[in-house]
N, C-alpha and C positions, 0 to 999 in steps of 0.2 A: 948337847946332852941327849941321851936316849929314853922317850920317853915312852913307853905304851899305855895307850888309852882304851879302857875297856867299856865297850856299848852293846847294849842290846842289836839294836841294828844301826847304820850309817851311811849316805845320811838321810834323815829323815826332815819331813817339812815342819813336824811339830818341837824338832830341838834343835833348831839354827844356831843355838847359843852353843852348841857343841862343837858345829862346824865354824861358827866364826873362835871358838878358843882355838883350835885346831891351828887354823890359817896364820891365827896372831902369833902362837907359838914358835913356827914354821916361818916365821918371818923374824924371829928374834933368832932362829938360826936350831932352834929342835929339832931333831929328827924323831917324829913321832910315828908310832905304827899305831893303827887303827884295825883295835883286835874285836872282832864282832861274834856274835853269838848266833845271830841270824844270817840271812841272804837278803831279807826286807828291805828296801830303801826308796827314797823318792829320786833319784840321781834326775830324773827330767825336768822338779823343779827347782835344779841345780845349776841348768844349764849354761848358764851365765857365769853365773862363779865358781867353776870348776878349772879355770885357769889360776886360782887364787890356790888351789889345794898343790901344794908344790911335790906331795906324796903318791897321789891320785892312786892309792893301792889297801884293800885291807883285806886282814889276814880272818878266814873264816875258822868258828869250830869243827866247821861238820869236817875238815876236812881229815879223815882218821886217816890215810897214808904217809902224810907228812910226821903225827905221832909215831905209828907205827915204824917209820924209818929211822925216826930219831931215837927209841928206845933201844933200836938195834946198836947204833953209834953214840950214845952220847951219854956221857961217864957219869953226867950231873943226875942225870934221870936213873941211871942203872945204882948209881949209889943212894939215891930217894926207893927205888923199888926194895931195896934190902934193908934200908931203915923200918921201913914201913913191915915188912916182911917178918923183922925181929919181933915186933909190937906184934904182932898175928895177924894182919888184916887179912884176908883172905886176896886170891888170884884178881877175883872178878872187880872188890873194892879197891885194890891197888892201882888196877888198869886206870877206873875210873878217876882218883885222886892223880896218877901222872900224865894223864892225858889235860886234867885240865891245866895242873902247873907246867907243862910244855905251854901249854894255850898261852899263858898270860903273860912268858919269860919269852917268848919266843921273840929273838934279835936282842937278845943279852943287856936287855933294858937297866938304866939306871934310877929307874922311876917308873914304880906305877899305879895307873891312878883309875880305879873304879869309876865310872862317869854316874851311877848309883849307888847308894851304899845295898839296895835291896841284889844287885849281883855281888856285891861282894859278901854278901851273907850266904848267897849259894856257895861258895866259894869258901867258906870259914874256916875249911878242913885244912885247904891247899896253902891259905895264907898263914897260917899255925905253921906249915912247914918251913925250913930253913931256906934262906934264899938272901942275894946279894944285896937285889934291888931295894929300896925304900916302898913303902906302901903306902897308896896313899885313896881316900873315896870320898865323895862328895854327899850331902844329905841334903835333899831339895824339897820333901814333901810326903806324898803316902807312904811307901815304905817306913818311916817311921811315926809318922802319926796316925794311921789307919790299919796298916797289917799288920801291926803285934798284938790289935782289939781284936783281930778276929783268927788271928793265928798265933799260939803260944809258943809254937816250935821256934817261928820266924823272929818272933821276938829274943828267943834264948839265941840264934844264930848270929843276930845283929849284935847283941853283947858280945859273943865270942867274934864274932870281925871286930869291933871299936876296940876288946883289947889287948887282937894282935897286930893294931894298925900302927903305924908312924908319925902318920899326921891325916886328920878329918876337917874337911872343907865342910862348913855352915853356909846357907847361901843369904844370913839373916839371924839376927841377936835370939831373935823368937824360935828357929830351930835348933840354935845351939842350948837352948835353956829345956829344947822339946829332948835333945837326948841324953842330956846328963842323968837322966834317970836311971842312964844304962851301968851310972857310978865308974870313977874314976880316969874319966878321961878328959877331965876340965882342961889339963895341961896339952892336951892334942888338939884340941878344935883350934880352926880360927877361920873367920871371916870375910869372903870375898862374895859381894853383893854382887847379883846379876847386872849384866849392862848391854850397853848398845854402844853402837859404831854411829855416832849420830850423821856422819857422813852419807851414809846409806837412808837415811831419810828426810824428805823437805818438811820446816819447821811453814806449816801453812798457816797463816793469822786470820783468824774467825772475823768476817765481818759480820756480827751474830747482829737481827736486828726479830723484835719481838713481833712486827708487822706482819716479816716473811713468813712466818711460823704460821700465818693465818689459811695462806694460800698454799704454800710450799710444806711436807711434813718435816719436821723434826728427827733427825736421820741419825739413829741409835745403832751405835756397832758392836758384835763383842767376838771376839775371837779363841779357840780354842777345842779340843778335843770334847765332844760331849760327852761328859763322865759325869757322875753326881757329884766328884768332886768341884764343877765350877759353877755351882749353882742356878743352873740354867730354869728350875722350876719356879725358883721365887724370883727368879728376872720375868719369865713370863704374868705369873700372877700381878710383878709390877707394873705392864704394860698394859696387862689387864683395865688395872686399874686408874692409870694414866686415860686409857682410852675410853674408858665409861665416864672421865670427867671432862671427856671432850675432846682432848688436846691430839691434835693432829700428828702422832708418832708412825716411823718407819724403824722395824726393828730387823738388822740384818747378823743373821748368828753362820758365821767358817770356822767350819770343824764337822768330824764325822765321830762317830763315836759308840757304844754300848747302849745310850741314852736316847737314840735319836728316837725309837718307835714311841717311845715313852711322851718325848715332847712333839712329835708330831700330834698324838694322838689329844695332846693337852690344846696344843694351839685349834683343834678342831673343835675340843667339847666349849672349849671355852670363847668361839667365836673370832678368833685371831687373826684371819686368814687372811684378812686387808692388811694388818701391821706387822707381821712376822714373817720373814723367809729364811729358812735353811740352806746355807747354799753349799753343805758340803765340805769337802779339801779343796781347797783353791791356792793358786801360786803364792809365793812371796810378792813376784807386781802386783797380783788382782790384791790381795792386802792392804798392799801401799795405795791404788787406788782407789780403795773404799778408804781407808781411813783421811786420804786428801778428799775427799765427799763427807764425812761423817761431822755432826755437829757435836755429839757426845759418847766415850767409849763407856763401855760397861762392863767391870769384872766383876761379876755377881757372887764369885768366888765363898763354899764355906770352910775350905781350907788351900793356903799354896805356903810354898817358901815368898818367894818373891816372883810375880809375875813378869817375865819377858813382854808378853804382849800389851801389858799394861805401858811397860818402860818404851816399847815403840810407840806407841797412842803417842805418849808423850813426847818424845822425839816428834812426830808428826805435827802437832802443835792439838789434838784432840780434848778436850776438857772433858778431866777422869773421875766416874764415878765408881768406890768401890769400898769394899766391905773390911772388916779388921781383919781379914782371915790372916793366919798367920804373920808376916814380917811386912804386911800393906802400911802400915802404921807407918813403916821405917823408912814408907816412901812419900805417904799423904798427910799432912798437918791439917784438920775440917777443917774448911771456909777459908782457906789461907793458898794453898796449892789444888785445889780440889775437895770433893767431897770425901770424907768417908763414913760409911753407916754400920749399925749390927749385925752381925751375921743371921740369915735365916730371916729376915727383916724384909717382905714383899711391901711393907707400908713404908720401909723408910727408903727403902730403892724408889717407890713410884714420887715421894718428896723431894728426892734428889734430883729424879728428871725433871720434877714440876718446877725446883728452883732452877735448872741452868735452863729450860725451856721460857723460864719467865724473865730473868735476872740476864741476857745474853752478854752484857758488859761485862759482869764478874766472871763469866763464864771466859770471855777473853783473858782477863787479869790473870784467874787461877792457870789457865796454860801457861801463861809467859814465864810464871813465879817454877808450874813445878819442871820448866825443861831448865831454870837455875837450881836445881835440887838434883836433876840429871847431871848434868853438867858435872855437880859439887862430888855427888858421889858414886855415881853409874855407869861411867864410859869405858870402852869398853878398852884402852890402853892402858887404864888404870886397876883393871883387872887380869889384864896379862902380867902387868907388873906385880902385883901382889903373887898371881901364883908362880913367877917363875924366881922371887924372892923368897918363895916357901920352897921350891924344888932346890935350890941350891942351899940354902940354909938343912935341908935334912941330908944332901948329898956333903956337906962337908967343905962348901969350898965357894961359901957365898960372899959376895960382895954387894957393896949398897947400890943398887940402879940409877945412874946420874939421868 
């Protein structure tokens, strides 16, 4: 089946879950193109698994010749330029609406699938137009829960994408209930949680012991693009406060971000400079390696779908501390698989460190329980499986996956 995948850019280090759908697909026999908006990508910390990409090819917008050639020849575009033309759109709007459905059609896809929905709300004109393929977008976080508070346009474009889509990917119970508000697309959503290849990570078993803790500091991880969306200022004031109660913590934050001048400038006013280091973009190994180092992960999170880097911790064997934010619930049960606390909550983050810093047994137990909670509903085979149970199911010619 022909599938085109639409991304901002690819690939990039902060959405590996894009590149491992990609690979998994591509091994169930898809032929997927990789239609990008950008030239941006991390391909160096790919290097490794760039033998895995069996496409190793993606189709850019800038590139206006290829449009331009194809309007010359190709009857599908010249018959949309005169529809369009009937309607009035003017010369300049026309160009712009078939250039981009060249962009998204291109290789006569049987499927496809916005990898955001916030692109395919740019797009809302194009996908209203007539077309073979199935449509299909994914809803994973701000786009829909933050840009329609402060942009009302974005908001009306997302309703007019949901309802000329086919089928919308929720990455989480909690996001599908975040867009119904956009009415009437209850019967299009459905549900394929984020996951992990746990292959790709060693389950390390904590010999946590409370002694160490005395000499050795307490080694807090969190991973993630610095944006206010992950919390990062009431993780520090948690640290804060961990560490004016004594307790010997190490806090290491990978990710770069819009946020960073902001939290440097906090770790400084606020005395931090012993317990906190930013360490930037760093590889997929150096990850894996800090998180086999890490006693406890942190997603301080005040809003996600469902965190990948969380679901890695866990694959790692890390003991998780994190917040309700969105669809976190649907992966942590408190005191049972981990913690989870209230959002916006600097007092209940530094309670949570101070429990798996004191309790290190329980600290063991809750890894072991939530990588059976991975297991049960996170892997990442059993997410290829659902979406390619949805690609055929909207393509007309599905059968049940043995």
């Amino acid at each position: 089946m022909r599938l085109n995948l639409i991304v901002n850019s690819f690939p990039t280090v902060s959405e590996t879950f894009i590149f491992n759908k990609v690979t998994g697909l591509e091994a169930m026999g898809y032929k997927v193109l990789i239609c990008s908006l950008n030239e941006v990508h991390d391909l160096d910390y790919y290097e490794k698994r760039l033998n895995e990409w069996s496409g190793n090819k993606v189709y850019y917008y800038q590139k206006k010749w290829s449009f331009l050639s194809a309007l010359l020849f190709n009857s599908q575009l010249r018959t949309r330029n005169q529809d369009l033309k009937k309607k009035g759109r003017p010369l300049k709007s026309r160009l712009g609406l078939l250039r981009k459905w060249h962009f998204i059609h291109s290789s006569k896809p049987e499927i496809i699938h916005f990898a955001f929905s916030g692109i395919a709300a740019e797009f809302h004109e194009v996908i209203e137009m007539s077309s073979s393929a199935q449509i299909f977008f994914s809803c994973r976080g701000s786009a829909e829960k933050i840009r329609p508070l402060i942009d009302e346009e974005r908001g009306a474009k997302l309703s007019a994408a949901f309802k000329s889509a086919d089928r919308i990917h929720c990455v989480s119970e909690d996001m599908r209930q975040t867009i119904l508000k956009f009415g009437g697309i209850m019967e299009k959503t459905f549900i394929n949680h984020p996951s992990i290849n746990t292959q790709r990570f060693t389950f390390h078993k904590r010999s946590h012991c409370y002694l160490k803790f005395k000499e050795q500091p307490f080694k807090i991880l969190s991973t993630g693009r610095l944006h206010f969306q992950k919390g990062y200022v009431h993780a520090l004031m948690a640290i804060k406060i961990a560490s004016d109660k004594g307790l010997n913590v190490e806090y290491n934050i990978c990710g770069a971000g819009p946020e960073e001048g902001l939290l440097k400038y906090m770790i400084q006013e606020l005395s931090l400079g012993d317990y906190v280091k930013i360490h930037g973009k760093v590889s997929g190994g150096t990850v894996k390696s800090m998180l086999a180092e890490a006693d406890m992960f942190l997603l301080p999170s005040i809003y996600e779908g469902i965190a990948n880097a969380a679901l890695e911790a866990v694959a790692s064997g890390v003991p998780l501390l994190t917040t309700t934010a969105g669809g976190m619930n649907e992966v942590i049960e408190n005191k049972q698989n981990g913690i989870i606390v209230d959002r916006f909550s600097a007092e209940q983050l530094a309670d949570g460190i101070q429990f798996y810093h004191d309790f290190p047994d329980k600290a063991v137990e809750f890894a072991a329980k939530a990588l059976d909670t991975l297991k049960d509903d996170f892997l990442h085979e059993q997410q290829i499986k659902v979406f390619d149970e949805e690609y055929r199911k909207a393509n007309g010619h599905w059968q049940h996956s043995v």
